[in-house]
Structure formats: C-alpha cells, structure tokens
C-alpha positions in Angstrom: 77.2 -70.3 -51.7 79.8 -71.1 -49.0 82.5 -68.2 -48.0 86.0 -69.6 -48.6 88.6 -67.8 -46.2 92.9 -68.9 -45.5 93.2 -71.7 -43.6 93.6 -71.3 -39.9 96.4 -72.3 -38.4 94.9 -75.1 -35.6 97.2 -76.3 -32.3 96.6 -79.5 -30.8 95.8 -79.0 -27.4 99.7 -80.2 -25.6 101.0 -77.2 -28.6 98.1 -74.5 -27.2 98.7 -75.1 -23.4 102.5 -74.8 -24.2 102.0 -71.4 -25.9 99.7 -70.3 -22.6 101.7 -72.1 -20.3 99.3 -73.9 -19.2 99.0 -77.5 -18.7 96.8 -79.8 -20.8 94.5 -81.1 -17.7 93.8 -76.9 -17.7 92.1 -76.7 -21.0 90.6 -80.3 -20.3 88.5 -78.9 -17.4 87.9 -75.4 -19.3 86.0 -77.4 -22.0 84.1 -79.6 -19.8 83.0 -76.2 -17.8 82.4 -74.1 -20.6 85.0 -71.6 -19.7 88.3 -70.4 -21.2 89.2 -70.5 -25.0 87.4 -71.1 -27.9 88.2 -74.3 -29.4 87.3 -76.6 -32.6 86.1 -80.0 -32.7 87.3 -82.1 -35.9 85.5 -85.6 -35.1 87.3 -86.6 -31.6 90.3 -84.4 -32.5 90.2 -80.9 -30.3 92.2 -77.6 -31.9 92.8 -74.3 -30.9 93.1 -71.6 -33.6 96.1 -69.3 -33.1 93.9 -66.2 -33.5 91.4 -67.3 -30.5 95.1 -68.0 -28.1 96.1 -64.3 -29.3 92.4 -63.0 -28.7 92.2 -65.1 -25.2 95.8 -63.6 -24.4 94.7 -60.1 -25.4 91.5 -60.3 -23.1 93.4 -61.2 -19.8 95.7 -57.9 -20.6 95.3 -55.9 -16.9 96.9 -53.1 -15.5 96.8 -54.1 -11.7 95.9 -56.9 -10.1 92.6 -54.5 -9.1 91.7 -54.3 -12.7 88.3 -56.5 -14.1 89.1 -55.8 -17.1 86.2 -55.7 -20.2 83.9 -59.3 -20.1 81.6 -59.3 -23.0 
C-alpha cells in the first residue's frame, strides 16, 4: 500500500537559485559534488522542493561569522 501525501511544490533549478540567490552554475556544481540541497530527479528534469530551500535556508541560520552551526 503506497502513502499518498499533497503534492510538493517543485522549482526548476533558474526558480530555486533565484529564491537562494544563487546562480544556476552553483547548484550545477553542488549536484555533481554531492553537496548543498536536496534535489529531485524526474527523468532528465532536476527540481527543488520548496520545503528542502526553506530547510537548506534554516540550516545556514548563524549568529556570528564564528558560529559552525549544527551539521547532522
């Protein structure tokens, strides 16, 4: 039995690196090392849920530019 859940709303990649002013070539190279954001893969489409950009966002939060923050 499969768990239904709302549909996510998905960014292309030129809508996500707007909303983290970032540029496209950024999240490019992120992918390719494993690093940054979550993403999804529909065929050769990539997406970006809102909810991972508000999670990846919420992560980087710092006090000071001392503060390492919490990695998992």
């Amino acid at each position: 039995m499969h768990s239904h859940s709302l549909p996510q709303h998905l960014l292309d990649e030129h809508a996500a690196a707007l909303c983290l002013g970032l540029s496209v070539k950024t999240l490019r190279r992120w992918r390719w090392a494993s690093r940054g954001l979550l993403f999804v893969k529909l065929g050769a489409a990539v997406r970006y849920a809102a909810a991972d950009l508000d999670t990846f966002i919420d992560t980087g939060r710092r006090r000071s530019t001392s503060d390492q923050g919490c990695r998992p």
